[in-house]
ROLOSE-551421 format. One record per residue (C-alpha): x, y, z negated; residue number from 0; residue in one letter. Coordinates in Angstrom, 1 decimal, padded with zeros to 4 digits. Layout:
- X;Y;Z;NUM;A
...
//
This chain:
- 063.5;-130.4;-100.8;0;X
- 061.5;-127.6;-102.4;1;X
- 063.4;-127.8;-105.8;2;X
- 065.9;-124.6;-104.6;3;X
- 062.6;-122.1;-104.5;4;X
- 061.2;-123.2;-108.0;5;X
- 063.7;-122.0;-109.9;6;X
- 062.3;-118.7;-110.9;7;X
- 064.5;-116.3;-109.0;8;X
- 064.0;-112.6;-109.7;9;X
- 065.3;-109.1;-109.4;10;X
- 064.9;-106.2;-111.6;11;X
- 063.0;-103.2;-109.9;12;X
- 066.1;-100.8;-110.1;13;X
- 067.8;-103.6;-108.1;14;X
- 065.6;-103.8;-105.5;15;X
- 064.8;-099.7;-105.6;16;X
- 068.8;-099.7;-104.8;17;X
- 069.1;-102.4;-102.2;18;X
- 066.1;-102.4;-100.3;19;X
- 066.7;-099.0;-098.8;20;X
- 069.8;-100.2;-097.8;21;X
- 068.6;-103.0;-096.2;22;X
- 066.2;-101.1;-094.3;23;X
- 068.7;-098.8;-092.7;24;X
- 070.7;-102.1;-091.9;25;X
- 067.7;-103.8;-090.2;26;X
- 067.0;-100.3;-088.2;27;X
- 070.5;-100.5;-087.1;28;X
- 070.4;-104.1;-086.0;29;X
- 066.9;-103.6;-084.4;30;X
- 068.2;-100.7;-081.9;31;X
- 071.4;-102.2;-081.4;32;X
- 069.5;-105.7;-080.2;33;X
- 067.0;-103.3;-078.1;34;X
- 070.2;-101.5;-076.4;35;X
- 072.0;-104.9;-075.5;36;X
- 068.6;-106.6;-074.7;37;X
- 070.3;-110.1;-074.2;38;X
- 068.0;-112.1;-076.0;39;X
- 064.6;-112.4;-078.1;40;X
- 064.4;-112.7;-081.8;41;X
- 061.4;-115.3;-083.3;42;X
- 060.2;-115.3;-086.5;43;X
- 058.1;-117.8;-087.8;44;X
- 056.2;-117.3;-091.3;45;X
- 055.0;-120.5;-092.5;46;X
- 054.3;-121.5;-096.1;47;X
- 052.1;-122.3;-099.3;48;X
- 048.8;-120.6;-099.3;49;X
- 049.5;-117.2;-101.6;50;X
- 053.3;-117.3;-101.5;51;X
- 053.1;-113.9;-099.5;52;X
- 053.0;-114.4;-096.1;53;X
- 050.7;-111.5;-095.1;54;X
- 053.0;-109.5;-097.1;55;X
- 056.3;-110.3;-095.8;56;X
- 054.6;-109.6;-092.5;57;X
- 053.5;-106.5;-093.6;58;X
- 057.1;-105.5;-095.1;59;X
- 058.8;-106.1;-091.7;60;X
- 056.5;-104.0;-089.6;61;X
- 057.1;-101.5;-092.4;62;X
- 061.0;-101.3;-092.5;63;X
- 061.3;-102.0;-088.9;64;X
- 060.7;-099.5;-085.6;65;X
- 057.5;-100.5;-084.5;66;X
- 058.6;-100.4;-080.6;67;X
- 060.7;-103.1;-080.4;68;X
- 059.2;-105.7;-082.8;69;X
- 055.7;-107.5;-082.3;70;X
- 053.4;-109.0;-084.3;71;X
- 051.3;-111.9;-084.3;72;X
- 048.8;-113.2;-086.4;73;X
- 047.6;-117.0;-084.8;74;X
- 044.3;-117.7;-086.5;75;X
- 041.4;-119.6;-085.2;76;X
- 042.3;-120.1;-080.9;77;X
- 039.5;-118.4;-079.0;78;X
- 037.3;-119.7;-076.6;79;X
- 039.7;-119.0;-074.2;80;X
- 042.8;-120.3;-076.0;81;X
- 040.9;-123.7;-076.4;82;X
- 040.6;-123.5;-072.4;83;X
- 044.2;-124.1;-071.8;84;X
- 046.7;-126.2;-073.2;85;X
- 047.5;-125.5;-077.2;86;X
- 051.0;-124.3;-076.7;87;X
- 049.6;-121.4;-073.9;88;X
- 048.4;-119.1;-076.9;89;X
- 052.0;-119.4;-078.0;90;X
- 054.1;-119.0;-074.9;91;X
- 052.6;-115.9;-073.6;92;X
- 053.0;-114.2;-077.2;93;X
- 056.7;-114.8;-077.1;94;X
- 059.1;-111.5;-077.3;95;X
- 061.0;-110.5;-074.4;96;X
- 064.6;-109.6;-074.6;97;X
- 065.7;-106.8;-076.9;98;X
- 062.5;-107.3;-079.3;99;X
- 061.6;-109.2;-081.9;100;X
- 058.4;-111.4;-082.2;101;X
- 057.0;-112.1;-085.6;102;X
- 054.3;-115.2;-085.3;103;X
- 052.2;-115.4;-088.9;104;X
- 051.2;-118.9;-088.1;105;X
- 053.0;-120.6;-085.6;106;X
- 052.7;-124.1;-083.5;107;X
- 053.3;-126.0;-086.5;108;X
- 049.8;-124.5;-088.3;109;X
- 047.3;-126.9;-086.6;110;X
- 049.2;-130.0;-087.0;111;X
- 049.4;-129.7;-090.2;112;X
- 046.0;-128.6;-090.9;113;X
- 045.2;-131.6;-088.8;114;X
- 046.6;-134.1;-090.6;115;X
- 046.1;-133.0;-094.2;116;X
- 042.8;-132.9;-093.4;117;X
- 042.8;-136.3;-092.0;118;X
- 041.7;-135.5;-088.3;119;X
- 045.2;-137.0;-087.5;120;X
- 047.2;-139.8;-088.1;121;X
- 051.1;-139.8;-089.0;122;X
- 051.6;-140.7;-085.2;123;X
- 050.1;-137.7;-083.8;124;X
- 051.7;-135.4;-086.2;125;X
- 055.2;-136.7;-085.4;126;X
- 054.3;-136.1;-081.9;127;X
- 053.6;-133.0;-082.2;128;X
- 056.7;-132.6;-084.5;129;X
- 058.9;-133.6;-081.7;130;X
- 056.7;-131.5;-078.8;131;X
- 057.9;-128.4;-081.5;132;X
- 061.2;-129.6;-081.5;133;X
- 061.8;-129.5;-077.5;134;X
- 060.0;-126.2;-077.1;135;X
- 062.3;-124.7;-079.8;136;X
- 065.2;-126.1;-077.9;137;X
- 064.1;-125.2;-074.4;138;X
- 063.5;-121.7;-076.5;139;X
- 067.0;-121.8;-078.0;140;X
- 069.1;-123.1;-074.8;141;X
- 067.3;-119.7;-073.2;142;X
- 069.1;-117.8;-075.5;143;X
- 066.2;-117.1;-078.1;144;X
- 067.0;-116.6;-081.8;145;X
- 064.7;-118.5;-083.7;146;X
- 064.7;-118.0;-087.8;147;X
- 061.9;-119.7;-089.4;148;X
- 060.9;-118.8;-093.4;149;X
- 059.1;-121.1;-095.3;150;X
- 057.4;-119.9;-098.3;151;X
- 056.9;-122.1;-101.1;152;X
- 055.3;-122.0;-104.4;153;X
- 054.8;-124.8;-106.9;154;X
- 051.2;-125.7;-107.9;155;X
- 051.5;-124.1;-111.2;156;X
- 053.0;-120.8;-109.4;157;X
- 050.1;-121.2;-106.6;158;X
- 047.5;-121.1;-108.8;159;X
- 048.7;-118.0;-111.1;160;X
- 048.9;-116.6;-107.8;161;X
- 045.4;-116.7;-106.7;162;X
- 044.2;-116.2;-110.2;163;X
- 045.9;-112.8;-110.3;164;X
- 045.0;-112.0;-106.8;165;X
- 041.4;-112.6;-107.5;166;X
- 041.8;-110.6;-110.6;167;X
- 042.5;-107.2;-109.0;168;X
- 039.7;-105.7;-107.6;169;X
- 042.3;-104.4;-104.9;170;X
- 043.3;-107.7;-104.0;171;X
- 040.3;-109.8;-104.5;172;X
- 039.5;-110.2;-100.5;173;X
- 042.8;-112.1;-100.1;174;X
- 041.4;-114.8;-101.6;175;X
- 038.9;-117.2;-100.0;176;X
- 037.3;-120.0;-100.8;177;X
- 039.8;-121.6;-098.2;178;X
- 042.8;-120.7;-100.4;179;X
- 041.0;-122.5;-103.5;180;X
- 039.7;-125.6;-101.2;181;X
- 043.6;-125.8;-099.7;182;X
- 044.9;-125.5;-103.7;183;X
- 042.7;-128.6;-104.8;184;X
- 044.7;-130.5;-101.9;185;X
- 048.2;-129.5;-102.7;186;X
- 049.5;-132.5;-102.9;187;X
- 048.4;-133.4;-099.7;188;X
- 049.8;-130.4;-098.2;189;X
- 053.2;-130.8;-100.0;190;X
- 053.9;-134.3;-098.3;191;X
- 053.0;-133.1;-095.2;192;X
- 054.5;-129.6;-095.7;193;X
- 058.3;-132.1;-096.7;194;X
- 058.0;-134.0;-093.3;195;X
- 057.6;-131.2;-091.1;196;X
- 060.5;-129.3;-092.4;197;X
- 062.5;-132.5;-092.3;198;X
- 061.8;-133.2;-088.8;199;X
- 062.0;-129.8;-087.4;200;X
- 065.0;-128.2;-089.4;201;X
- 067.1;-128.3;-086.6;202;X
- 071.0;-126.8;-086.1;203;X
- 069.3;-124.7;-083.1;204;X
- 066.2;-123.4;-085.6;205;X
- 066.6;-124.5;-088.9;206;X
- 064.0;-123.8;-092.0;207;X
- 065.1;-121.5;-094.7;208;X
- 063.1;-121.8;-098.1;209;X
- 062.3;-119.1;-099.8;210;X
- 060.8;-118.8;-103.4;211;X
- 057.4;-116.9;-103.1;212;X
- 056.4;-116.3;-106.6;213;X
- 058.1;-112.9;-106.7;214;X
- 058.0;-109.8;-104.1;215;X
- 061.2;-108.5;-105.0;216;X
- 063.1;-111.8;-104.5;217;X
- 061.0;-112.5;-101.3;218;X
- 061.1;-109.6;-099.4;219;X
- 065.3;-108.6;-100.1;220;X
- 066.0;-112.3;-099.1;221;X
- 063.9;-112.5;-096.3;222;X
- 065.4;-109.2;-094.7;223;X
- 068.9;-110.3;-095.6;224;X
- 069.0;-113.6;-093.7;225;X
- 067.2;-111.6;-090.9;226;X
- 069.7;-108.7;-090.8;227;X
- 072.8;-111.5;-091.3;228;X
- 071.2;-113.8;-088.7;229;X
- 070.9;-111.2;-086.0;230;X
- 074.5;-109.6;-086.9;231;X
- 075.8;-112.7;-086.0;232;X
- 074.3;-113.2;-082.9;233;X
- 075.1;-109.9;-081.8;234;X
- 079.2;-109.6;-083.1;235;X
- 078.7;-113.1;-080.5;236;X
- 077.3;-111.7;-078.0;237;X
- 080.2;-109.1;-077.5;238;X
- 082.5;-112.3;-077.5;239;X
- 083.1;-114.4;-074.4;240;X
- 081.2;-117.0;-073.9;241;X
- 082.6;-120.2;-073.8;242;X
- 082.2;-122.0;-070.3;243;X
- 079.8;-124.9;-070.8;244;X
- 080.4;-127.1;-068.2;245;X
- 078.1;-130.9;-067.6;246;X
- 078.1;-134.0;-066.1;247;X
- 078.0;-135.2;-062.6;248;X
- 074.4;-135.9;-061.4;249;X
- 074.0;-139.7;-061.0;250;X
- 072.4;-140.7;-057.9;251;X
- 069.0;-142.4;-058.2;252;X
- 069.3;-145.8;-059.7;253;X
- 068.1;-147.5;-056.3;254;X
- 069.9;-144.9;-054.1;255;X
- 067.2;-144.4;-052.0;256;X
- 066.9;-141.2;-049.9;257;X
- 063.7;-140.5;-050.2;258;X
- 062.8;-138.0;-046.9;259;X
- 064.4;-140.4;-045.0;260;X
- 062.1;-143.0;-045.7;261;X
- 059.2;-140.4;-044.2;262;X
- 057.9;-141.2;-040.9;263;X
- 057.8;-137.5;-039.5;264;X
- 056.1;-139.1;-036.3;265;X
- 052.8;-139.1;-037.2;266;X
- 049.8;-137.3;-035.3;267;X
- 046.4;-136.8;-035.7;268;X
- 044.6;-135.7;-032.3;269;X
- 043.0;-132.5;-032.8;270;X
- 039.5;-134.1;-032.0;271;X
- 040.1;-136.3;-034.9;272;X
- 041.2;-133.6;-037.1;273;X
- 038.4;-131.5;-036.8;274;X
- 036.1;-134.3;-037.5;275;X
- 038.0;-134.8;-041.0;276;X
- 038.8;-131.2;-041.7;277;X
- 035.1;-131.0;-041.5;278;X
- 034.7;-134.0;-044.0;279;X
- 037.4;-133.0;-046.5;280;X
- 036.5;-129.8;-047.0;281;X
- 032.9;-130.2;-047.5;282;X
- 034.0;-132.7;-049.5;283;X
- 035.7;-130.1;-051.6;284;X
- 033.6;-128.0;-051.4;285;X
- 030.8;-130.5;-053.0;286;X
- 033.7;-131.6;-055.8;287;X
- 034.4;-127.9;-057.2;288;X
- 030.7;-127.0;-057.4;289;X
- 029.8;-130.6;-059.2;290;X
- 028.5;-129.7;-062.5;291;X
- 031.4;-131.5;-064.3;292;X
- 034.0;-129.3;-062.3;293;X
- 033.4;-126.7;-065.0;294;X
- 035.4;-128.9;-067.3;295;X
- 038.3;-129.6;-065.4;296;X
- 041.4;-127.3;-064.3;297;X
- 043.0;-127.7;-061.2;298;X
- 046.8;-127.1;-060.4;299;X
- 048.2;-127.5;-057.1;300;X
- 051.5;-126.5;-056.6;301;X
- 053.4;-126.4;-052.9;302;X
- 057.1;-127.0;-052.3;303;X
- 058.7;-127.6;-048.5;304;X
- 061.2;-126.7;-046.1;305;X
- 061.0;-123.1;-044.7;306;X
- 058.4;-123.3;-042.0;307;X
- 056.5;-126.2;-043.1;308;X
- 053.1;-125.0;-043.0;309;X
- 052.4;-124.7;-046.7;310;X
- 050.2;-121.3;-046.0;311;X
- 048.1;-122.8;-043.5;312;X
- 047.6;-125.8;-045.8;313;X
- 046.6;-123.8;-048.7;314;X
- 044.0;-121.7;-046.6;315;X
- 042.3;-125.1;-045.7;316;X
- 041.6;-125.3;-048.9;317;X
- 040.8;-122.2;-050.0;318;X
- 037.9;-121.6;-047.4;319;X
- 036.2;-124.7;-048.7;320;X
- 036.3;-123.5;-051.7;321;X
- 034.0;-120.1;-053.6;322;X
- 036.6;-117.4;-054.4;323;X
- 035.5;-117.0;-057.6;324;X
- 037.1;-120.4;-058.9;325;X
- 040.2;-120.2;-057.3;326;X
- 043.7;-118.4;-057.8;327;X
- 047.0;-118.0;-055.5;328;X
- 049.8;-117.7;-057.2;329;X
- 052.7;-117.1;-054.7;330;X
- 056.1;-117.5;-056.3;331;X
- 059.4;-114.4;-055.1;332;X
- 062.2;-113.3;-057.1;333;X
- 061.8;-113.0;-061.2;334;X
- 060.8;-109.5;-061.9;335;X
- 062.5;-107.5;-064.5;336;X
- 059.7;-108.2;-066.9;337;X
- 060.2;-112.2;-065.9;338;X
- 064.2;-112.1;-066.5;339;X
- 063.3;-110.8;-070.2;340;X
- 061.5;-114.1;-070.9;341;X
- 062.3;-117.8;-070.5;342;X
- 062.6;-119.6;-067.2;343;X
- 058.9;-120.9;-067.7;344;X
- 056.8;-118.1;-069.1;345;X
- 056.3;-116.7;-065.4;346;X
- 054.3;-119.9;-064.5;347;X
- 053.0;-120.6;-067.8;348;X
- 051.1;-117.4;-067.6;349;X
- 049.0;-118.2;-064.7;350;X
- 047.4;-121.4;-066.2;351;X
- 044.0;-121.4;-065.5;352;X
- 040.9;-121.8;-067.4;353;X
- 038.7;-124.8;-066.8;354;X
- 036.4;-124.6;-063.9;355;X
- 039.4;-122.9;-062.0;356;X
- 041.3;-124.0;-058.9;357;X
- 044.9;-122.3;-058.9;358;X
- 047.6;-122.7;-056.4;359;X
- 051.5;-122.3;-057.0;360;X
- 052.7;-121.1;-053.4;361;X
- 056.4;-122.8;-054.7;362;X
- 056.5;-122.8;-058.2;363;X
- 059.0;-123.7;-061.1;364;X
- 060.7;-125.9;-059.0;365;X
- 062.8;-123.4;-057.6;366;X
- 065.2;-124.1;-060.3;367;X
- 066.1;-126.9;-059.3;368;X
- 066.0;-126.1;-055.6;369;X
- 067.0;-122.6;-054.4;370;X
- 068.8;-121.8;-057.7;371;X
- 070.6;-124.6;-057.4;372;X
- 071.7;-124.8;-054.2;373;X
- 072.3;-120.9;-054.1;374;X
- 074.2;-121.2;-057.3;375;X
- 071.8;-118.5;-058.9;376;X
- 072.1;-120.7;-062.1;377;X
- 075.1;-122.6;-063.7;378;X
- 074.4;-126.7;-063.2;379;X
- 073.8;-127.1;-067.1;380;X
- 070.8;-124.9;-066.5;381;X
- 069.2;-126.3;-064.1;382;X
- 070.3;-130.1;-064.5;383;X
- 068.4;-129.3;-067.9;384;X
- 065.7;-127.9;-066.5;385;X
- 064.4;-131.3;-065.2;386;X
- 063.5;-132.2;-068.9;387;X
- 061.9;-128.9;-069.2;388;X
- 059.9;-129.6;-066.6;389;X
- 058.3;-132.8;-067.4;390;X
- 057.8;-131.8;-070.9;391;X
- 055.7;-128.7;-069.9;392;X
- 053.7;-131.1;-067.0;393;X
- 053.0;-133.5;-070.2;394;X
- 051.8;-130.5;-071.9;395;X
- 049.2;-129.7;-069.0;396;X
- 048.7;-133.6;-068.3;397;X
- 047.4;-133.6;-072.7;398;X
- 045.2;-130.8;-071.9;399;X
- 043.6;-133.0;-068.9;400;X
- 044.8;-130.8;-066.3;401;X
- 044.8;-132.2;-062.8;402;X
- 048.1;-131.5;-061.5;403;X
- 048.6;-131.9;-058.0;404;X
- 052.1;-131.6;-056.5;405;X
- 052.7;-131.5;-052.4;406;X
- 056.1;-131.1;-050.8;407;X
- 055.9;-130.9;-047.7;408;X
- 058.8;-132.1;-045.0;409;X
- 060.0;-131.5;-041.3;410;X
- 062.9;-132.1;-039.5;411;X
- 065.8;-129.8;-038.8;412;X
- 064.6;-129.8;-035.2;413;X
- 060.8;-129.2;-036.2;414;X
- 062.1;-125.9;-038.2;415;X
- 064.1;-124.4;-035.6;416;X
- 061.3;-125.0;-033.0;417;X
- 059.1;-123.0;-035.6;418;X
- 061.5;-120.0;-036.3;419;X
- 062.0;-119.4;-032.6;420;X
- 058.0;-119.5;-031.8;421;X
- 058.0;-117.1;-035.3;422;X
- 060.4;-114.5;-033.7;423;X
- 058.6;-114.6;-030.3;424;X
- 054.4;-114.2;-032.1;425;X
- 053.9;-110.0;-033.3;426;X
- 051.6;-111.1;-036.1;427;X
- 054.1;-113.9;-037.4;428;X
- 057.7;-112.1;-037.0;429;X
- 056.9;-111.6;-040.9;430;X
- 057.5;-114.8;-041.7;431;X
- 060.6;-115.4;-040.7;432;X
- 063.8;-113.5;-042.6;433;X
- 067.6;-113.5;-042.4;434;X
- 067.1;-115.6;-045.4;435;X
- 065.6;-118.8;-044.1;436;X
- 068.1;-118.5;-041.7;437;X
- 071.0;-118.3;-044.4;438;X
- 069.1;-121.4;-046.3;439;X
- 068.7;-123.5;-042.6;440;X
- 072.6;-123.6;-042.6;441;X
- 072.3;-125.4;-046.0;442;X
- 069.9;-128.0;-045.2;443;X
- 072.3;-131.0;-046.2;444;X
- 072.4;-129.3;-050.1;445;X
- 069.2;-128.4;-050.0;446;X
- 068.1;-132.3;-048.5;447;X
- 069.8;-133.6;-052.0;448;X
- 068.6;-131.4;-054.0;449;X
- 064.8;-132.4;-052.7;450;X
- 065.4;-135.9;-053.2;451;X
- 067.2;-135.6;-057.0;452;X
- 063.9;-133.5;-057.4;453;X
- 061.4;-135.9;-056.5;454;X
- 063.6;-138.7;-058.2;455;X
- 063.5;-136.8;-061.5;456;X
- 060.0;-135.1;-061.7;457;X
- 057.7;-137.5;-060.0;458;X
- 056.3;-138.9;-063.0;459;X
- 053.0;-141.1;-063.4;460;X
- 051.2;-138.4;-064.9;461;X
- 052.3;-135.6;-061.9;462;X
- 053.4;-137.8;-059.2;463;X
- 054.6;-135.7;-055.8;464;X
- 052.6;-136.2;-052.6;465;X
- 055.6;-136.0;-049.9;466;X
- 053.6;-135.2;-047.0;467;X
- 054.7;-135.3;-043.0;468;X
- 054.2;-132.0;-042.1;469;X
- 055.7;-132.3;-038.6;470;X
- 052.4;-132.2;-037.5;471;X
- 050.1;-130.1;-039.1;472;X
- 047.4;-131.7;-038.3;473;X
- 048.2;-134.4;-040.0;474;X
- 049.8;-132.7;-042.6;475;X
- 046.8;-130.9;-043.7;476;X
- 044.0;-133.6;-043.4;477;X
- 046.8;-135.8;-046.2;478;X
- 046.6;-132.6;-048.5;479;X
- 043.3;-132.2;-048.2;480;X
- 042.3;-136.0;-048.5;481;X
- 044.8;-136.3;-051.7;482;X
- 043.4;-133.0;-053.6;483;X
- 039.5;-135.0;-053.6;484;X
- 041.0;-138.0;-054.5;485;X
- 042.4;-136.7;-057.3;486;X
- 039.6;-134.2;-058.3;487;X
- 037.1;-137.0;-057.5;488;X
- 039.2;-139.0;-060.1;489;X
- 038.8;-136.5;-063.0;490;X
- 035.3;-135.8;-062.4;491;X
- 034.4;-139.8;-062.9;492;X
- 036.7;-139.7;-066.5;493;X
- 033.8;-136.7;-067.4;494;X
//
């Protein structure tokens, strides 16, 4: 596999004094041309051999390039807070928006490998990890993201001329570390590991390119070329029209089931009764979050449900039971510019809470699937793949031991138009109800379907949905209420 970037390739200094001016001006152009169209992000992973001049082609692109439009990140060690949140958060909210480029020196394939040379692993977990790499690249790439990942190799021979003349120059003696020399003696460790990952994850969307490492002027010039040449591409396709991808027909669930209609939207819970368990549940709560071991848990609670279903009553329930300092409400409106620059998820991926922390998704990154798809804000390839994208980022927080509680709650057609009217009569609740709900009330039958494909594909055994009868709230918020210590009071027991 590595036998192409051992073969000693090198270039004369009068070459490179010719052509790497040249390919600087090139890369400007490019750079500033993908700024001005600003249709999608550029990634750049660095990866490679210990001393095969990462730092330095890191340090060569920040030099040729405009410093505005390209960022740079070096992943070392995760911080206290990195280590709080799943491992693939430090990642996500680094990513470039549109019309930059991101350059990651250290990337979510680091640790894994690291992991398993090191024998903290086995073969299993590193191949799962392998294939979590693979679907965020894809879910990346199906964005519209350009990934180019470099890998950097140098034989053991080359690795350790390398180090030795590193260590050599007084001026370049602090490159090398005791970590460099302690990574050499396990080369060939690294080197099977280093084979399987780039066999796995060299994909048609994101494929690896190797690149010799052994000399600068070889490294740099090819590393800018297949840069410049990989982002002309994308951008003389850009200004082509895009084919129209069409998909299949959703299939209906495999038992057919209708799943609201199975709800018994009848149910009541006297208001005597009700105060008597809001009473319960929320001290309950309140005793749960303040448990000692709730400082090593995260809480996500995330509320979907027809217009008009109660979902901000519910959520103050639970707030006031709870201190304000370990809780968060996110509520969920249209994608700000700064949220269309970056994929679908990063809005909600960027409000994942340390542990000890309570935060609430008033709707979340279900709209996808619901309002976008129903309103046709989104072509059905992107949103019938979106279901995948889902569960794969809930079985990212589900690995990190994240308590993920989903609610939707439900009420009739009849229940909703009672509510809007009794909206448009109250002053201090006109607010609530726009010329929008009414617009999405005259789709209830898409919408309906859409709810029920939902819960069909997403309700998984790690983040199951609550469907809750919210035609009385009442009893609507007592079940919320009762179903967030359950599951709470669950984690707390694992600690």
């Amino acid at each position: 596999m590595f036998e192409s970037a051992e073969l000693g390739h090198k270039i004369d200094k009068a070459t490179y004094d010719a052509e790497a001016p040249k390919l600087r001006e090139a890369l400007l152009d490019a750079q500033f041309d993908l700024a001005q169209h600003a249709g999608f992000p550029v990634i750049i992973l660095i990866g490679g051999v210990d001393g095969a001049g990462r730092g330095e082609t890191v340090n060569l692109l920040n030099e040729w390039m405009d410093p505005r439009y390209i960022q740079t990140h070096g992943m070392g060690e995760p911080s206290d807070e990195e280590l709080d949140r799943p491992m693939m958060w430090r990642f996500w909210r680094a990513l470039p928006p549109k019309g930059k480029i991101g350059v990651f020196l250290g990337s979510w394939y680091t640790w894994p490998i690291l992991n398993r040379v090191h024998g903290l692993t086995k073969i299993a977990d590193l191949d799962q990890s392998l294939e979590r790499a693979k679907r965020l690249e894809k879910m990346l790439t199906d964005e519209g993201a350009l990934i180019i990942k470099f890998w950097l190799h140098l034989s053991r021979e080359k690795q350790k001329a390398r180090l030795k003349m590193l260590e050599k120059d007084p001026k370049t003696r602090w490159r090398v570390t005791r970590r460099d020399w302690e990574h050499y003696k396990l080369y060939d460790k690294f080197q099977t590991v280093h084979e399987s990952v780039i066999r796995h994850t060299s994909t048609a969307e994101a494929p690896w390119i190797i690149v010799e490492g052994a000399e600068a002027r070889y490294r740099s010039l090819t590393v800018g070329k297949v840069i410049l040449e990989t982002v002309r591409k994308r951008l003389d396709s850009a200004s082509e029209k895009a084919p129209k991808v069409s998909a299949p027909p959703l299939l209906p669930s495999i038992d057919n089931l209708h799943i609201l209609k199975t709800l018994d939207l009848g149910q009541k819970l006297e208001k005597k009764k009700f105060q008597a368990e809001l009473e319960k549940y929320q001290g309950k709560l309140a005793l749960l979050t303040r448990d000692e071991k709730f400082k090593n848990i995260t809480v996500i609670a995330v509320f979907e449900g027809n217009d008009a279903a109660g979902k901000g009553g519910s959520v103050r329930r639970i707030t006031s039971a709870v201190d304000a300092r370990q809780y968060q409400i996110v509520p969920i409106a249209a994608p700000t510019e700064e949220e269309r620059a970056q994929p679908y998820l990063w809005r909600f991926w960027r409000h994942i809470p340390r542990k000890g922390r309570l935060t609430i998704f008033d709707r979340s990154w279900y709209g996808r699937v619901l309002v976008e798809r129903v309103e046709g804000f989104c072509s059905s390839p992107v949103w019938m793949r979106a279901y995948g994208e889902i569960n794969d980022f809930e079985a990212q927080l589900a690995r990190h031991n994240i308590v993920l509680v989903k609610y939707w709650l439900a009420i009739s057609k009849d229940e909703q138009l009672k509510r809007f009217n009794e909206r448009k009569k109250i002053g201090f609740k006109r607010f609530k109800i726009t010329e929008e709900d009414w617009r999405n009330r005259k789709k209830w039958d898409e919408y309906e379907q859409a709810i029920c494909d939902m819960v069909d594909r997403t309700s998984t055994e790690i983040a199951p949905w609550t469907l809750v009868e919210a035609n009385d709230k009442n009893f609507a918020r007592i079940k919320i209420l009762k179903t967030l210590c359950q599951r709470i009071e669950a984690a707390l027991q694992k600690k």
